[in-house]
C-alpha positions in Angstrom: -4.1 13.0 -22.7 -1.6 12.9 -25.3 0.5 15.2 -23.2 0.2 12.6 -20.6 1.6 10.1 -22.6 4.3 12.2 -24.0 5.5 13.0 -20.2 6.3 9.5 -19.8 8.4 9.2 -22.8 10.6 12.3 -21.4 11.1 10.8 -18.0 10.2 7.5 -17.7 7.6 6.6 -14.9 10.5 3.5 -13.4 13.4 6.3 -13.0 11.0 7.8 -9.8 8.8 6.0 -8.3 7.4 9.3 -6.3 7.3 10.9 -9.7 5.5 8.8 -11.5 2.7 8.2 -8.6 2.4 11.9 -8.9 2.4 11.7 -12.3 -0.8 9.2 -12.5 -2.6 11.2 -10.5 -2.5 14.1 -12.3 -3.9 11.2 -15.1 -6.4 10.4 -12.9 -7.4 14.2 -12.5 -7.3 15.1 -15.9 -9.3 12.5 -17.2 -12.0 13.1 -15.1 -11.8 16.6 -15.5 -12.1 16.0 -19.5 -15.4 13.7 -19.0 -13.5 10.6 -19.3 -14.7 9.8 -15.5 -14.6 5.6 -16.4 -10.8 6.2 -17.4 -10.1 8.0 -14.2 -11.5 5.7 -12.2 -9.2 3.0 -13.7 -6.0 5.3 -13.9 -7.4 5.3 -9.6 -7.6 1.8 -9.5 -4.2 1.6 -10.7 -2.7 3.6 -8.5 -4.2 2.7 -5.3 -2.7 -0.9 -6.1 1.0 0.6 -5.8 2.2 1.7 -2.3 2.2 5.1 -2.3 1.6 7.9 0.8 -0.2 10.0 -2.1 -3.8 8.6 -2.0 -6.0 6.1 0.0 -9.4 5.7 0.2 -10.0 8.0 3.0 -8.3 11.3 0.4 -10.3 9.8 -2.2 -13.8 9.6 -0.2 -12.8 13.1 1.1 -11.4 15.2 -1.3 -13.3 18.0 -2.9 -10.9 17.0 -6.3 -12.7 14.0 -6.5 -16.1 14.7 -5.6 -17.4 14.8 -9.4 -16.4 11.0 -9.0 -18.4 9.9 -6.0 -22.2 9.6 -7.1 -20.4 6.7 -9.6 -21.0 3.3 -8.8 -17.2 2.1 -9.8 -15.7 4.9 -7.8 -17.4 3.9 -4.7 -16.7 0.2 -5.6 -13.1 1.5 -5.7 -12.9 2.5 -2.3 -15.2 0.1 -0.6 -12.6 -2.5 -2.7 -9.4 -0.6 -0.9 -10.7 0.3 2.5 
């Protein structure tokens, strides 16, 4: 995660907004794939609050990235909160 955070220092999210969306993803991803599944879930949250073409709740519900996620209560509250 530290990397994470580091990448954001180098090239600040605000210069691209495309980059930076792509960039919290990868957050989102990371995290869960760690076992930090209630900070990905939030880092989600975030980004489904900006408009962006690079998630919704249909890629979320079907995406074999985030199927570790969906058996969570505040994943599916996520996307029932989005849809």
């Amino acid at each position: 995660m530290a990397g994470i955070r580091r990448s954001y220092g180098l090239y600040p999210v605000n210069k691209d907004p495309w980059i930076a969306t792509w960039r919290v993803y990868d957050q989102a991803v990371i995290e869960m794939m760690s076992g930090s599944s209630a900070a990905a879930v939030a880092t989600l949250s975030g980004l489904m609050d900006r408009q962006t073409d690079v998630i919704s709740p249909a890629i979320l519900a079907s995406s074999p990235v985030f199927a570790p996620l969906r058996g969570r209560g505040d994943f599916q509250a996520l996307l029932a909160e989005h849809h």
